[in-house]
C-alpha positions in Angstrom: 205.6 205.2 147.1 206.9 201.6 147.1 204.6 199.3 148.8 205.6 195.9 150.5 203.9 193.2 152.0 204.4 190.4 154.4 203.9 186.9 155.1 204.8 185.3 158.7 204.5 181.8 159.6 205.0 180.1 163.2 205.5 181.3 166.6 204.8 184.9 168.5 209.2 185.3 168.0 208.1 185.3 164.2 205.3 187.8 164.5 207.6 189.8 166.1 210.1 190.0 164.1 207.9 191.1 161.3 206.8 193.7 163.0 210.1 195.1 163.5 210.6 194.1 159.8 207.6 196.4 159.3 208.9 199.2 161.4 212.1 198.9 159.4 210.4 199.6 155.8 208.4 202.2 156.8 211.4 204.1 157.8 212.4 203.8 154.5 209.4 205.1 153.0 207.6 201.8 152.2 204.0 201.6 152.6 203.0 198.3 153.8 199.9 197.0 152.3 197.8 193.6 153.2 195.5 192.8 149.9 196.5 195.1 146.8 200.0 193.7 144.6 203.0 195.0 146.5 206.2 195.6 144.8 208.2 193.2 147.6 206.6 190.4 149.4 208.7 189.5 152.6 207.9 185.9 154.1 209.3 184.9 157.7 209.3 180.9 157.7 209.0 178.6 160.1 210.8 175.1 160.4 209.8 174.0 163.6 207.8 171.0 161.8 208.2 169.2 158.2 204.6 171.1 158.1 205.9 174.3 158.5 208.7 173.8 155.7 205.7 172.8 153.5 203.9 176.1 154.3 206.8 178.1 153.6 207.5 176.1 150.4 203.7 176.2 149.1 203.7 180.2 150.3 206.4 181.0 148.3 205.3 180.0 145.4 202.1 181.4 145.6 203.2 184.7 146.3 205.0 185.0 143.7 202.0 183.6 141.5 199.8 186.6 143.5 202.2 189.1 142.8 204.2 188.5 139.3 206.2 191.7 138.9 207.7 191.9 143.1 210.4 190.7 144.7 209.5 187.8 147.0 212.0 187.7 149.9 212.5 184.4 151.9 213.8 185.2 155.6 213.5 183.2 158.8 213.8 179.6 160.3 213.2 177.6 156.8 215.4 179.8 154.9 218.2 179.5 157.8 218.4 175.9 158.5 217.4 175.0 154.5 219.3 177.7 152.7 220.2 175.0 149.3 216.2 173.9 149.1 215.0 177.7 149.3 217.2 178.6 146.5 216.1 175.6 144.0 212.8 177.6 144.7 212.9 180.1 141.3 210.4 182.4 143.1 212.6 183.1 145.7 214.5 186.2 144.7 216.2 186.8 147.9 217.0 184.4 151.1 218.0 185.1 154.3 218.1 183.1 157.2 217.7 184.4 160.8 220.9 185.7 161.3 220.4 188.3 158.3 216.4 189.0 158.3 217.0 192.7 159.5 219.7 193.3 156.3 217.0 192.5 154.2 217.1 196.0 152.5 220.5 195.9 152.0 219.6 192.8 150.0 216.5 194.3 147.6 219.0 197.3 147.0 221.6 194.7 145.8 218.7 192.5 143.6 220.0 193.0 140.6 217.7 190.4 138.6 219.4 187.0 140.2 219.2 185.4 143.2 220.6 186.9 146.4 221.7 183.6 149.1 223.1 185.8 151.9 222.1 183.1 154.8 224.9 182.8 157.2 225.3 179.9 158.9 227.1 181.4 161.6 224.9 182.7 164.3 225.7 185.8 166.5 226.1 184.9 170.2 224.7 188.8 170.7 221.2 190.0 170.7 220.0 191.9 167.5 218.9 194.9 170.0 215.8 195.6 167.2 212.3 197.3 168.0 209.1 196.8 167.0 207.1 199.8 167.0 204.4 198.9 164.0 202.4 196.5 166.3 198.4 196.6 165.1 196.9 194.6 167.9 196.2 196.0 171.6 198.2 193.5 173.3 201.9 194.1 172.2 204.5 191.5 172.2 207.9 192.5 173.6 210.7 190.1 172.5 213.5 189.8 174.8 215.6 186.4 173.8 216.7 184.3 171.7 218.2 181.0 170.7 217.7 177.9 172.2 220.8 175.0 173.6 218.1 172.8 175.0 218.4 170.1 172.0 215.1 168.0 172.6 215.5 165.5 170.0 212.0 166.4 168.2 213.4 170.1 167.2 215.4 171.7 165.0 215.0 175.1 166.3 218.4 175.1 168.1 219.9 175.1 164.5 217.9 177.7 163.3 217.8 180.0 165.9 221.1 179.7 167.6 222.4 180.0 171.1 220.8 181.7 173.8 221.3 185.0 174.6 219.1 188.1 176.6 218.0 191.5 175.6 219.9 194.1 178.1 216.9 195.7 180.6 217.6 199.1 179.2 216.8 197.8 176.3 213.9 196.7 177.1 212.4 199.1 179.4 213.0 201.3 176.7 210.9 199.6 173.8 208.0 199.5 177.0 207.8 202.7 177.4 207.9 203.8 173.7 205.0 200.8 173.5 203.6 202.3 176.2 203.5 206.1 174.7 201.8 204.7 171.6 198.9 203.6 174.2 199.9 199.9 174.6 198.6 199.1 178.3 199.4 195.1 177.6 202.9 193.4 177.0 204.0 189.8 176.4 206.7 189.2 176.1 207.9 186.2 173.9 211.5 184.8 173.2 212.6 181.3 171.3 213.7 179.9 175.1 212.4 182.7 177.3 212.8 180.9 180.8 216.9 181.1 180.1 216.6 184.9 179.7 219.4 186.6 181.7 221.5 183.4 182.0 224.2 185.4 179.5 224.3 188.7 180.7 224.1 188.1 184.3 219.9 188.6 185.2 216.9 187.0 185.5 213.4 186.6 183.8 211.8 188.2 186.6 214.6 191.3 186.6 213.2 191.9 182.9 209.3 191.3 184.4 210.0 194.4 187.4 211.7 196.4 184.4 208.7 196.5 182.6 206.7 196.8 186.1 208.3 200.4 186.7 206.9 201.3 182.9 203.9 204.1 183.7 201.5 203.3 181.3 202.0 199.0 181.0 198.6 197.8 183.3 199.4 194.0 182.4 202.6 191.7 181.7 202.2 188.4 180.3 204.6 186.0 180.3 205.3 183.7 177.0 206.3 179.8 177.2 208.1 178.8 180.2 210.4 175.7 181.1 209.1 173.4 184.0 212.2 172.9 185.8 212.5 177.0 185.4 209.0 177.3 187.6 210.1 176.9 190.9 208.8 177.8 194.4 210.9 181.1 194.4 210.3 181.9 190.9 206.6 181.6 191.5 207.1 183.9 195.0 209.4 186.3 193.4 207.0 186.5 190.4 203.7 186.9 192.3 205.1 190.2 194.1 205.1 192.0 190.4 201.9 193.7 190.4 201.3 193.8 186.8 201.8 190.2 186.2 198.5 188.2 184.7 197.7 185.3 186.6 197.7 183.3 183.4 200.7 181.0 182.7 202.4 179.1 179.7 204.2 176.5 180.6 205.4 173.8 178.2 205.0 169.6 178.6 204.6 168.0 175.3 204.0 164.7 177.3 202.5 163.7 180.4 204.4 160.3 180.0 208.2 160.0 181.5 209.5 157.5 179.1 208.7 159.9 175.9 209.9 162.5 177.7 213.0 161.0 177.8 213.3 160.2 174.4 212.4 163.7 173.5 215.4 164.7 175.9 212.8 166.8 178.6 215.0 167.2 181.4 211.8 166.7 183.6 209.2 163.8 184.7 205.7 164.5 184.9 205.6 164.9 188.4 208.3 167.7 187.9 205.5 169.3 185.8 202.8 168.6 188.0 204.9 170.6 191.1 205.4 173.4 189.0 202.6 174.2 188.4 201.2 173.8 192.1 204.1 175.9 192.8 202.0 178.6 190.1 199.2 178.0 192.5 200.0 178.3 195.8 201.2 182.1 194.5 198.4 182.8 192.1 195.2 181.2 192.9 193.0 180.5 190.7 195.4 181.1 187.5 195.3 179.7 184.5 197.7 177.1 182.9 197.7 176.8 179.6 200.0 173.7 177.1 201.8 172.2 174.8 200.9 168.5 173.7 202.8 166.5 171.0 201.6 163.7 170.1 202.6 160.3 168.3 206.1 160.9 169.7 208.2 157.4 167.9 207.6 155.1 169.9 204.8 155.9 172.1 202.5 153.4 173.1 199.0 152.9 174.4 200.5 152.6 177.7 202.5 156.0 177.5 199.6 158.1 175.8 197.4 156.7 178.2 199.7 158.4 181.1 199.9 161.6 178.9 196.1 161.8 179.6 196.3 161.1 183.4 198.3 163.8 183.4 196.3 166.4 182.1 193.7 165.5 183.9 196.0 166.0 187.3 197.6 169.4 185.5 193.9 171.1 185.0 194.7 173.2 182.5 192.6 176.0 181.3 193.9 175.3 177.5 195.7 173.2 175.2 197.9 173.4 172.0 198.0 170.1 170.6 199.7 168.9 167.2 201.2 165.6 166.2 204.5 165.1 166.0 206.3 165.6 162.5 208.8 163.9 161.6 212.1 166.3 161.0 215.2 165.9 158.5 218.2 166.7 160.8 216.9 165.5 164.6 217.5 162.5 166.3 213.6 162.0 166.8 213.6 161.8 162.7 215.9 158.2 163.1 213.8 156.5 165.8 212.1 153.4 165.4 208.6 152.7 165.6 207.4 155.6 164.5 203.7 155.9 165.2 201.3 155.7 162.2 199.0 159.4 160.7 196.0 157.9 161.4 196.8 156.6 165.1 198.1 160.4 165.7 195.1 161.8 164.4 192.9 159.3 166.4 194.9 160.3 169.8 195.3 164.2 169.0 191.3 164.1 168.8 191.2 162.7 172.2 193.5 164.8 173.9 191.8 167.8 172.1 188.4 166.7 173.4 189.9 166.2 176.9 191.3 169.7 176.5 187.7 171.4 175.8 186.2 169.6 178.9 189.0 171.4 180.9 188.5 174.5 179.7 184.8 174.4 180.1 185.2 173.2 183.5 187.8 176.3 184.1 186.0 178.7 182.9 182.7 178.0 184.4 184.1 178.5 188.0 184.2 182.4 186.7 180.1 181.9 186.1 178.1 185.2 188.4 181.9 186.7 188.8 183.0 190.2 187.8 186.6 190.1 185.7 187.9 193.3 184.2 188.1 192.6 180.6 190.5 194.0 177.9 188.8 194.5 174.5 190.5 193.9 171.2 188.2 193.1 168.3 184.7 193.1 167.4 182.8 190.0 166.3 179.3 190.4 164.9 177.4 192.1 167.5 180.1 191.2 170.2 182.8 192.9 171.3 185.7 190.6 172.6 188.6 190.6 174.7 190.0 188.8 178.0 190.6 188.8 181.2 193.5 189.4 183.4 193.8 184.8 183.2 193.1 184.7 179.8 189.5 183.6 179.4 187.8 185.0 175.9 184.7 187.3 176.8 182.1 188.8 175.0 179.9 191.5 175.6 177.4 193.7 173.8 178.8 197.5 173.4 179.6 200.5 171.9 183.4 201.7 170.8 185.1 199.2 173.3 188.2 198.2 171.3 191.3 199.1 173.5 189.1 200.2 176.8 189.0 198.0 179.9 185.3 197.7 181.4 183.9 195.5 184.5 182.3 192.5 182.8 180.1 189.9 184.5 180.6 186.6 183.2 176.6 184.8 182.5 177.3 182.0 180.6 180.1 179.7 178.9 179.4 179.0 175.4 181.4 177.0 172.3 184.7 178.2 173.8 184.0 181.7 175.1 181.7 183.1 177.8 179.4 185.5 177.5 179.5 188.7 179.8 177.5 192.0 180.9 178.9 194.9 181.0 178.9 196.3 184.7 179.5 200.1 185.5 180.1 201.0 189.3 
């Protein structure tokens, strides 16, 4: 049997996509493998930073190093929006960007010895209708859109990915309830722009959220990134009367501070942001809000990070993502003056990450002598460990509790976790 193994780099879209890559192979009688020489590597890159091009690059190579005699095929984001610098690569026997990814064994039956470039740089306004039925983890991710027209000047992902365009609700009720049969109980569901789901086929994000609602089987929807401006009072209302939703919300700012946002072409102010989320809120008390926060943005000053800070503070979030802005080939961002020094981002991206554990602390404690029901994934150490229905990480000594939900009582807050007792009623 012919094994095959894969590499994926980037964003929940990404992971996926390899798992529908996955699903694909083992159709065709490929065993996937994780450590052992496979006979093809498949990598899934990701270009949303010069970081991630670098990753790809350096993975690439190294594969190949790992795995002399297979053939090492380069699909994704990198391989779509870079097609000539992938094939100077030698060890890349195969590219494909995102528009081809799911021919990909059409291509290793074609390898003939020299290198296949099949990227297409013309991008399907229809969604690849594909399903992911290999998922390993107990939360499954559910993608249902692509493409992005938003153009903020930092990104290069509308390139790469294409424009927007939905996932029919047949389609997707149908992938639940196979997910579902195969003893999923939690979905996420993930998309490159998901809050302009529907716009193209004539729905709505929270058409596609009841969909999945109806699914006998699916206890708990999660939502991925969202759009401010897409967060308003009647999404929030509308939203809120889906049972299954988890209170725990996504929603992206990359800066608290309204002149970078404009220079990053947000269509929103901070104060936009700030209502949004109250808009969250006032339907789901208590949830949690996690982030996005780019820093070192060209031209951001003192004066703007300092605002970027205030407004954290104001949004309370329960979490943050924070990474320094990278400069990309190919984005207006990339042609901006003052651009802000490494060692300034790294000094700011440390204070915004420290501001980001005191907010999580401080969120997390409120749940302190509180029972949560608690989904468990994975063991660590003597721990069990899984989260509740807002996304807080929780512990707790047991026995065989991957997959079950139990009652937990939450004790203590610890190094980014909390620590919980096991209650049974």
């Amino acid at each position: 049997m012919k094994t095959v193994k894969f590499y994926t780099l980037g964003c929940k879209v990404n992971l996926y996509e390899t798992e529908t890559l996955k699903s694909m192979f083992e159709k065709e009688g490929y065993l996937p493998v994780d450590s052992e020489n496979a006979d093809i590597i498949v990598i899934n890159t990701c270009t949303v930073t010069s970081t991630g091009d670098k990753k790809s690059r350096q993975l690439i190579r190294r594969a190949k190093r790992e795995n002399p005699g297979s053939i090492v095929a380069v699909v994704g984001c990198y391989a779509q929006v870079a097609p000539d610098e992938v094939s100077k690569i030698p060890e890349a026997d195969i590219i494909a960007g995102t528009a081809d990814k799911f021919k990909i064994l059409d291509y290793i039956k074609q390898y003939d010895g020299f290198q296949i470039n099949a990227v297409n740089n013309e991008i399907s306004a229809h969604y690849d209708d594909m399903f992911s039925f290999s998922q390993s983890r107990t939360r499954a991710m559910l993608k249902i859109q692509d493409g992005c027209e938003n153009y903020c000047s930092y990104c290069i992902i509308p390139y790469a990915r294409g424009p927007i365009r939905s996932r029919p609700c047949e389609s997707v009720a149908k992938e639940a309830k196979i997910l579902a049969e195969k003893g999923f109980t939690e979905v996420v569901l993930v998309g490159i722009h998901l809050s302009s789901y529907g716009r193209d086929i004539n729905s709505s994000l929270t058409e596609a959220v009841r969909t999945i609602n109806e699914v006998e089987g699916i206890k708990r929807i999660r939502l991925g990134s969202l759009e401010p401006l897409s967060v308003d009072r009647k999404f929030a209302r509308e939203l809120s009367g889906i049972a299954k939703v988890c209170p725990s919300f996504h929603v992206s700012m990359q800066s608290g501070c309204d002149e970078t946002l404009r220079r990053m072409n947000r269509k929103y102010t901070s104060e936009q942001y700030l209502q949004s989320l109250e808009n969250l809120r006032e339907f789901f008390p208590g949830c949690a809000v996690s982030t996005d926060v780019m820093v070192g943005f060209p031209g951001e000053s003192d004066y703007e990070f300092e605002k970027t800070l205030k407004t954290i503070s104001k949004a309370r979030f329960a979490s943050l993502h924070v990474f320094q802005y990278s400069r990309r080939k190919g984005t207006p961002a990339a042609d901006m003056k003052n651009q802000v020094s490494e060692d300034i981002k790294a000094l700011r991206s440390q204070k915004v990450i420290a501001l980001g554990e005191k907010l999580k602390e401080q969120y997390c404690k409120d749940y302190i002598n509180q029972i949560k029901e608690v989904l468990f994934e994975d063991k660590t150490g003597n721990f069990y460990e899984g989260f509740t229905e807002n996304y807080i990480r929780v512990r707790a000594v047991g026995s065989n509790l991957k997959g079950q939900y139990k009652n937990v009582e939450i004790l203590e807050y610890k190094d980014g976790y909390c620590v919980g007792e096991i209650k049974s009623f």
